[in-house]
C-alpha positions as CSV (number, residue, x, y, z in Angstrom):
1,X,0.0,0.0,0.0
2,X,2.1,3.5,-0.9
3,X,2.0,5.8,2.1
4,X,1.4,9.7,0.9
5,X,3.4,11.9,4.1
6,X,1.1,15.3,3.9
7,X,3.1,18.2,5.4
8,X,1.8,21.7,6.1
9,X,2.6,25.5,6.9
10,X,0.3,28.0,8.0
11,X,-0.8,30.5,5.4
12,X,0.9,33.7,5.4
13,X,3.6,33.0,7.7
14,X,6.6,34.7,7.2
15,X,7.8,31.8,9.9
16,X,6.0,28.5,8.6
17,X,5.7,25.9,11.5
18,X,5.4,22.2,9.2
19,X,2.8,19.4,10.6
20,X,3.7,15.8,8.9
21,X,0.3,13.9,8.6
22,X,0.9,10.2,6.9
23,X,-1.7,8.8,4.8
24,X,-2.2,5.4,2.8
25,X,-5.2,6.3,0.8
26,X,-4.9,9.2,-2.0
27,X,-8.6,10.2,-1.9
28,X,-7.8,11.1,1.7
29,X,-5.2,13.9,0.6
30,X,-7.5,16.2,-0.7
31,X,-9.8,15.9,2.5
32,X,-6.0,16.4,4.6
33,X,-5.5,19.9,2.9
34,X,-8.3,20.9,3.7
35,X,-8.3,19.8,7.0
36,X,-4.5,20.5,8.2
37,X,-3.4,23.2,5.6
38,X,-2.1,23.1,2.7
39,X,1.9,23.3,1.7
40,X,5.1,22.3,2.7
41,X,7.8,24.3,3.7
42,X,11.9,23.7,3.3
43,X,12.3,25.6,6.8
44,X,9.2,23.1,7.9
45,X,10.7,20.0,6.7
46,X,14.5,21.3,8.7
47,X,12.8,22.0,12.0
48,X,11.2,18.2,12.2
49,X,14.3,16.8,10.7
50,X,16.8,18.9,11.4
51,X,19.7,17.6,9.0
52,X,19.1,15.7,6.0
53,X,21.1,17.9,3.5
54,X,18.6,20.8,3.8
55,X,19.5,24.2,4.0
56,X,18.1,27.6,3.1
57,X,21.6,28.8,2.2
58,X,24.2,27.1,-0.3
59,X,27.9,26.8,0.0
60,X,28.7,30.3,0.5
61,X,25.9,31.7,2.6
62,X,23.9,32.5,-0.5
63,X,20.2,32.6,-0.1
64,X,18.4,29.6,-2.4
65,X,15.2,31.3,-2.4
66,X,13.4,34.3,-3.0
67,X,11.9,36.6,-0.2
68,X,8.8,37.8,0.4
69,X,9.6,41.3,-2.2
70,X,11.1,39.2,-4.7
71,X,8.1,36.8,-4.5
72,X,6.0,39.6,-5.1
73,X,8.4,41.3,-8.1
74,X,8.3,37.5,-9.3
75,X,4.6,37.1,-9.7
76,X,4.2,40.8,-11.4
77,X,6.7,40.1,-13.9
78,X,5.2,36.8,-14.8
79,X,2.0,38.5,-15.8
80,X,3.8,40.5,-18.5
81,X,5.1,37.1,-20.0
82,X,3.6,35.4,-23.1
83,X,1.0,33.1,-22.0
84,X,2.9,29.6,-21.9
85,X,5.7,31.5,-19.7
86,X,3.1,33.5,-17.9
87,X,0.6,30.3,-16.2
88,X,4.1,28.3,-15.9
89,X,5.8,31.0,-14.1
90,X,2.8,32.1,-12.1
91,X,1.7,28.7,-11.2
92,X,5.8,28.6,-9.6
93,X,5.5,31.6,-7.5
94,X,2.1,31.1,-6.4
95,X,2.8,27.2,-5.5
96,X,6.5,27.1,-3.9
97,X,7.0,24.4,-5.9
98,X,10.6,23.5,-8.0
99,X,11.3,23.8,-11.4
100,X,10.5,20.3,-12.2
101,X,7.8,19.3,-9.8
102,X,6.1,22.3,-11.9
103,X,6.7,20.7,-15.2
104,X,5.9,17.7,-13.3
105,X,2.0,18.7,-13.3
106,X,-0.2,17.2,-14.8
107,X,-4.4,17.7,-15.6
108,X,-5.1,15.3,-13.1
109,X,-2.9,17.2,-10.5
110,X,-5.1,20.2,-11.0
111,X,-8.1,20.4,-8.9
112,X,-10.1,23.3,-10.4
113,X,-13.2,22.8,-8.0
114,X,-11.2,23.0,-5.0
115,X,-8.9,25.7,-6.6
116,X,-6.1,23.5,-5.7
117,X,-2.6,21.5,-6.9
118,X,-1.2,18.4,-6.1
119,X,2.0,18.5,-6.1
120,X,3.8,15.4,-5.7
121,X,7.9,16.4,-3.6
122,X,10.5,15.6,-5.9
123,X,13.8,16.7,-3.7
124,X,13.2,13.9,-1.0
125,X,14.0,10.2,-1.9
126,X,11.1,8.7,-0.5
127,X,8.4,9.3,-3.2
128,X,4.4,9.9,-2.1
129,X,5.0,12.9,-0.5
130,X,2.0,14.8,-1.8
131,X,1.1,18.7,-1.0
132,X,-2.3,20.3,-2.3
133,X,-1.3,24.0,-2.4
134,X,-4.1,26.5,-3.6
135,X,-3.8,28.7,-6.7
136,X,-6.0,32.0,-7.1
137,X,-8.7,31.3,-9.4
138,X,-7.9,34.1,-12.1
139,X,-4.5,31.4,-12.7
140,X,-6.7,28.4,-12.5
141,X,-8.9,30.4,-15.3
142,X,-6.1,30.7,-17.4
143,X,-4.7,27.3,-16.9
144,X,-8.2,25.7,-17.9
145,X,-8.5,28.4,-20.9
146,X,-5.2,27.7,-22.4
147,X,-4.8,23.7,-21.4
148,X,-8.3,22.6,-21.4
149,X,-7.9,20.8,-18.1
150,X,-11.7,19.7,-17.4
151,X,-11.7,18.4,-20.9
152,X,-7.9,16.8,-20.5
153,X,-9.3,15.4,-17.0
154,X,-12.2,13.2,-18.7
155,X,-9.5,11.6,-21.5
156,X,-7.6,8.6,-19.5
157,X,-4.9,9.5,-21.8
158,X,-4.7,13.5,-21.7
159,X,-5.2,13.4,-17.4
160,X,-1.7,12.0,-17.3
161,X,0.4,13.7,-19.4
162,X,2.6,16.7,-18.6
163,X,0.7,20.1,-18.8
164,X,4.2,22.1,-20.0
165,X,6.0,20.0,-22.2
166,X,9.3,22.0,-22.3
167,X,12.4,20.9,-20.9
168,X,14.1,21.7,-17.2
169,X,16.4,23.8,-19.0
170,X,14.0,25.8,-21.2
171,X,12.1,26.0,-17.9
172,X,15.5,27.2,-16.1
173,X,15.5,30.0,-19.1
174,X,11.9,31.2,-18.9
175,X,12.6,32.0,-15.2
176,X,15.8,33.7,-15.9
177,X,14.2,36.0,-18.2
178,X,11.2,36.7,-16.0
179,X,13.4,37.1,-12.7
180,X,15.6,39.5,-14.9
181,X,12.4,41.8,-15.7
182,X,11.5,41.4,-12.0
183,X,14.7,42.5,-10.9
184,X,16.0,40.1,-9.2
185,X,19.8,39.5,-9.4
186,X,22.4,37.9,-7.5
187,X,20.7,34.7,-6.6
188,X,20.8,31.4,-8.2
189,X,17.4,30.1,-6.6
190,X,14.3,28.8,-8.1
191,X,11.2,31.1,-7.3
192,X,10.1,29.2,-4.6
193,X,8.8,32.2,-2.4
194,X,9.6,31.7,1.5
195,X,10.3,28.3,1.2
């Protein structure tokens, strides 16, 4: 039976506080999120488990992610990008998630009715580690106008395939460019906002 591991943060916090909730059944996560909260947090994940190669701060005291003014420059900048860019960007920033658990979405992750996203962790080794994060609904608009989600969620074969089908690296280079028009320099992170 997989075990999902649902971890939390309390919206808003500058300071997220991470609550580890272990589940075997996946129609329980969405009823979880709702219930305990709904994301996970790399400062969460270091206070329950102090050291396992985490770290806000790289080799040489660099920050790895963007602060709460960057976040915000992120997310404005995104809306001037061309649509593809734009919801892929957007749907970064306004998740926390990486670069390629982003790419790693698919229709069926997408839980319009909800206005939520299931983002399965891709940095930790042990896999089921879901999060359902929520997504303003003017993105989740745009997502289902430009990807057809409801439509991609009734085909068996369209619900599991990748909604952006560009590579890490082109991925890498869209948010380059839109952290560039955002002003952000001197950080190698991925817009992960106060994770």
């Amino acid at each position: 039976m997989k075990k999902y591991t649902f971890l939390n943060q309390y919206p808003g916090s500058l300071a997220p506080h991470g609550i580890s909730h272990s589940l075997t059944d996946p129609s329980e996560v969405s009823r979880a999120a709702t219930e305990f909260g709904h994301s996970v947090s790399g400062e969460a994940i270091m206070r329950e488990q102090p050291y396992h190669g985490l770290s806000l701060f790289g080799l040489y005291g660099n920050r790895k992610y963007l602060n709460a003014a960057e976040r915000h420059r992120f997310i404005e900048a995104a809306k001037r990008a061309r649509p593809k860019v734009r919801q892929f960007c957007l749907t970064l920033g306004h998740s926390g998630g990486r670069i390629s658990e982003v790419l790693a979405l698919t229709p069926a992750s997408i839980d319009i009715e909800n206005g939520a996203v299931s983002i399965q962790t891709l940095k930790r080794r042990k896999r089921g580690i879901i999060r359902q994060v929520p997504l303003p609904p003017d993105l989740l608009d745009e997502l289902e106008g430009l990807f057809k989600l409801r439509e991609a969620q009734r085909n068996p074969e369209r619900a599991n395939e990748r909604i952006w089908r560009f590579s890490r690296t082109t991925a890498w280079r869209y948010v380059k460019q839109v952290m560039a028009a955002a002003q952000i320099t001197g950080m190698a992170p991925i817009a992960q906002g106060e994770q």
